[in-house]
Backbone as a chain_set.jsonl record, in Angstrom:
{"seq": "XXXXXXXXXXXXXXXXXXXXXXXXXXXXXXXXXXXXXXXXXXXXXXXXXXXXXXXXXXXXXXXXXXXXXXXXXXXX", "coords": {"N": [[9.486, -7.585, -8.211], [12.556, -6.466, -8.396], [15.63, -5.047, -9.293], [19.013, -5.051, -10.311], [21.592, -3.319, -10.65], [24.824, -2.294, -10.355], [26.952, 0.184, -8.597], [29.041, 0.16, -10.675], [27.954, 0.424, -12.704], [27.112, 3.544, -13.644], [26.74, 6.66, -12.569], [24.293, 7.666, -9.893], [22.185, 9.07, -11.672], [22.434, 7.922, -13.565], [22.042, 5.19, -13.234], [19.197, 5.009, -12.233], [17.901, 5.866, -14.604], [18.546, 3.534, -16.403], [17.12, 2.111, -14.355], [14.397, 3.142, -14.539], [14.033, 2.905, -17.648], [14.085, -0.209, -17.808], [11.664, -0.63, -16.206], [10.082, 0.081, -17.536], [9.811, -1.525, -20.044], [9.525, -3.617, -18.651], [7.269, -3.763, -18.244], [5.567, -3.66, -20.584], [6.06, -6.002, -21.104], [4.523, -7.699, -18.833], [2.629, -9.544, -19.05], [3.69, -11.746, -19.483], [5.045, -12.561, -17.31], [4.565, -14.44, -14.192], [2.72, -15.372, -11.939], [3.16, -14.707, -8.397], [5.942, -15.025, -8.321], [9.474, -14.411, -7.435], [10.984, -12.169, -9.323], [14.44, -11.112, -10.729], [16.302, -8.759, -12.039], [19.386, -7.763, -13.547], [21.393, -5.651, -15.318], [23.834, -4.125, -17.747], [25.717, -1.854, -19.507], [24.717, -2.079, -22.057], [22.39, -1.619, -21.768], [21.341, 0.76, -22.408], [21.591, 2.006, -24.8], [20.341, 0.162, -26.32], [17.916, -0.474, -28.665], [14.207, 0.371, -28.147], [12.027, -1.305, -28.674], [13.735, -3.564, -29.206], [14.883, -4.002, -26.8], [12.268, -4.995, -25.127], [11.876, -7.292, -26.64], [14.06, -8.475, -26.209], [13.905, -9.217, -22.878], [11.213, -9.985, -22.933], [11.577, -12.566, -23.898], [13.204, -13.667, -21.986], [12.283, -13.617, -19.866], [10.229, -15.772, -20.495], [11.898, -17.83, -20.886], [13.145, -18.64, -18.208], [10.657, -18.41, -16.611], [9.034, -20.403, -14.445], [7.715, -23.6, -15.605], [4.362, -24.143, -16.46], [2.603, -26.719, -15.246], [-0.011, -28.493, -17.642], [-3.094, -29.942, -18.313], [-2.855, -32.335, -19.282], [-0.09, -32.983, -18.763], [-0.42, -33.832, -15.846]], "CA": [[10.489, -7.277, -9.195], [13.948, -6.333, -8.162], [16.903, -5.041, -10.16], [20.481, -4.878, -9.666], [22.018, -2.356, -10.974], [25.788, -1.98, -9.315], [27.545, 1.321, -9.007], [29.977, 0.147, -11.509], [27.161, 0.65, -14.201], [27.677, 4.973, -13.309], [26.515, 7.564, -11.191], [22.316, 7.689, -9.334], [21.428, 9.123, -12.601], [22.638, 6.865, -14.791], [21.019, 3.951, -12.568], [17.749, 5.309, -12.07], [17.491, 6.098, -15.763], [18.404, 2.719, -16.586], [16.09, 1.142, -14.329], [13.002, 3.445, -15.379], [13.842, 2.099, -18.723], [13.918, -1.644, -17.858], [10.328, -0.62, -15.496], [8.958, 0.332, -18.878], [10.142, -2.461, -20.929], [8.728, -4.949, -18.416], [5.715, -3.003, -18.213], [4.896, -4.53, -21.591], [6.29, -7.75, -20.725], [3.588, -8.486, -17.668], [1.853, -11.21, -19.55], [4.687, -13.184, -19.693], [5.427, -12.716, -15.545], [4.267, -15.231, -13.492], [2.009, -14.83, -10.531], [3.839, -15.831, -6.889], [7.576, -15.569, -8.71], [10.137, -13.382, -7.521], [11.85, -11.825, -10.629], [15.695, -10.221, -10.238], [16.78, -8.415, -12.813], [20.389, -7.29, -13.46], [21.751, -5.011, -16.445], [25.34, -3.314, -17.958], [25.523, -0.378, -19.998], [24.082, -1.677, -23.325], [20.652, -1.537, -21.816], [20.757, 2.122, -22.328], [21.759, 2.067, -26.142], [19.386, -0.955, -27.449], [16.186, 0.148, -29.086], [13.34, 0.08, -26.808], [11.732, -2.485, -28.779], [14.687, -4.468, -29.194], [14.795, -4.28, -25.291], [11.298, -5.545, -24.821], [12.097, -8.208, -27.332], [14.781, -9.495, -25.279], [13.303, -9.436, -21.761], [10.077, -10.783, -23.024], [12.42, -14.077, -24.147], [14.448, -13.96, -21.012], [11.153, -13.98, -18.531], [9.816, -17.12, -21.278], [13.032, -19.039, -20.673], [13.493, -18.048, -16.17], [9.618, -18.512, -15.848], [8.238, -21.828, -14.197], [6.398, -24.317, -16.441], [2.818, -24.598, -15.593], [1.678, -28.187, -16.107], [-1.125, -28.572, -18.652], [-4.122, -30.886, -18.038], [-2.256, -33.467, -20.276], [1.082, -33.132, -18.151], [-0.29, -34.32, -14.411]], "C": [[11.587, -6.494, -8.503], [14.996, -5.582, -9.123], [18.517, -4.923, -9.468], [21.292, -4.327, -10.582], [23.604, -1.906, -10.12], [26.402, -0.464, -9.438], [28.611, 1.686, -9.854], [29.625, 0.821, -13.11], [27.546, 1.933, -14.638], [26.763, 5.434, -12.278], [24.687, 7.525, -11.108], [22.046, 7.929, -10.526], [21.158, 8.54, -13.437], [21.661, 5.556, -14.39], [19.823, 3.673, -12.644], [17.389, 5.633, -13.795], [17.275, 4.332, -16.31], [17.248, 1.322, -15.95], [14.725, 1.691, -14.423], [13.422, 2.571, -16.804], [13.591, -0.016, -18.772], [11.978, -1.611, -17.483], [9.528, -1.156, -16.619], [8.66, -1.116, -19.661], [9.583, -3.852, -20.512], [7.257, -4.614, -18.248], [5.061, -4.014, -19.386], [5.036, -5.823, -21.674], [5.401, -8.784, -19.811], [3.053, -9.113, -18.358], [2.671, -12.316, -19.239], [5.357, -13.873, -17.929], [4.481, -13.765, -14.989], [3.958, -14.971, -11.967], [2.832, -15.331, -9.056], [5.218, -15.772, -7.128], [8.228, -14.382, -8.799], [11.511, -13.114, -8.701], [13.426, -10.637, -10.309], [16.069, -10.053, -11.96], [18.101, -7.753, -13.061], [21.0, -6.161, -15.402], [23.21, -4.466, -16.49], [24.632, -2.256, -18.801], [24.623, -0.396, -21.307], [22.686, -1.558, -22.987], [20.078, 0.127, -22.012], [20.93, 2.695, -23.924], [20.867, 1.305, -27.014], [18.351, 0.162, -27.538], [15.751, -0.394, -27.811], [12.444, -0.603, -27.539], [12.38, -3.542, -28.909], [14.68, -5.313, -27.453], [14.184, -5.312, -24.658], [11.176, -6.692, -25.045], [12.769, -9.447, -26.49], [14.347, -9.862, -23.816], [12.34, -10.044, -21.976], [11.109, -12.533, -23.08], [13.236, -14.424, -22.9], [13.389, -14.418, -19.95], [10.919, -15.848, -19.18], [11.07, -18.209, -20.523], [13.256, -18.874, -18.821], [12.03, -18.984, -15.937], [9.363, -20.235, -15.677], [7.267, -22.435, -15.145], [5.327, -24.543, -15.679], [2.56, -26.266, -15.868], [0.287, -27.863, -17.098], [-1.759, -29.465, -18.247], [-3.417, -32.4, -18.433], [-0.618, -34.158, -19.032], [0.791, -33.641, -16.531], [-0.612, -35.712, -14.379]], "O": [[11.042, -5.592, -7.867], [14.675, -6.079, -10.202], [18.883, -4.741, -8.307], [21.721, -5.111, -11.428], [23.45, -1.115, -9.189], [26.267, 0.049, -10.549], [29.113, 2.803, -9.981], [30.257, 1.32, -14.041], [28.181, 2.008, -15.69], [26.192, 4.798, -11.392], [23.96, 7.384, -12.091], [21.472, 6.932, -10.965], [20.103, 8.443, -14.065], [20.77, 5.071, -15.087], [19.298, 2.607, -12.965], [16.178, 5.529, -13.994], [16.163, 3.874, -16.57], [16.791, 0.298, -16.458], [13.807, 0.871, -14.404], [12.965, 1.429, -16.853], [13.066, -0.753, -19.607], [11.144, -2.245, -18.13], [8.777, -2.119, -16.775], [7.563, -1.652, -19.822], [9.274, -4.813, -21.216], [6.307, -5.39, -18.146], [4.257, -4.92, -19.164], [4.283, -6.634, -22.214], [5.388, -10.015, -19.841], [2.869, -9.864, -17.399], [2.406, -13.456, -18.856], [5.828, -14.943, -17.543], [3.42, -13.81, -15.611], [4.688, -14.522, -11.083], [2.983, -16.541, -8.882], [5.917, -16.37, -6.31], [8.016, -13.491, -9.622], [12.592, -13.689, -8.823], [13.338, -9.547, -9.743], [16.098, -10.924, -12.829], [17.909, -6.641, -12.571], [20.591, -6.527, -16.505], [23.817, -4.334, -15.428], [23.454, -1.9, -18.817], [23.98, 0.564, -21.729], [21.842, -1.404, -23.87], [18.949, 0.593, -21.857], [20.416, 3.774, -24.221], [20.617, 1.618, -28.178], [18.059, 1.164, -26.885], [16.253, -1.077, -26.918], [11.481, -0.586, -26.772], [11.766, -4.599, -28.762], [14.555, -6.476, -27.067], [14.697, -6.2, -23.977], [10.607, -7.431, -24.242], [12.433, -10.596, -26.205], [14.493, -11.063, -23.592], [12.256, -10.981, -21.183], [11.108, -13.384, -22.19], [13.898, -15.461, -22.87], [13.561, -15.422, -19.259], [11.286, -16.861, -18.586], [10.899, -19.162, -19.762], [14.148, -19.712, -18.685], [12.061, -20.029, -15.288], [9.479, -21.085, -16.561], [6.196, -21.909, -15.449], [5.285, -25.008, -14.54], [2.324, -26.692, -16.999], [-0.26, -26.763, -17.023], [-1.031, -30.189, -17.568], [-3.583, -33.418, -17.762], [-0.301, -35.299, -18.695], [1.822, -33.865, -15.897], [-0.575, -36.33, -13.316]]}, "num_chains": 1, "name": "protein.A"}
């Protein structure tokens, strides 16, 4: 896991706050991660105003739609 965070976002504190809060948010999201797949994450400022289930909400849907389809027994 990765983020990108530019210095445009604001200053070390602001950064590091924002990406403890994403940490968290994917914290609850690991189900939805995918084993072997490098994940980049990027953010602006509203990630520090959404709810923090709103957050979760959206990253959970953002990994769903990024992550690799598995095949299914049916699909090979």
């Amino acid at each position: 896991m990765a983020y990108a965070i530019g210095r445009r976002f604001g200053n070390a504190v602001d950064r590091n706050r924002a990406r403890r809060r994403l940490r968290a948010a994917l914290d609850r999201s690991s189900p939805d991660l995918a084993a072997g797949v490098a994940y980049l994450v990027g953010a602006d400022r509203r990630v520090m105003t959404v709810d923090f289930p709103d957050l979760v909400t959206q990253i959970s849907a953002a990994i769903r739609r990024c992550s690799p389809s598995v095949p299914t027994g049916e699909d090979r």
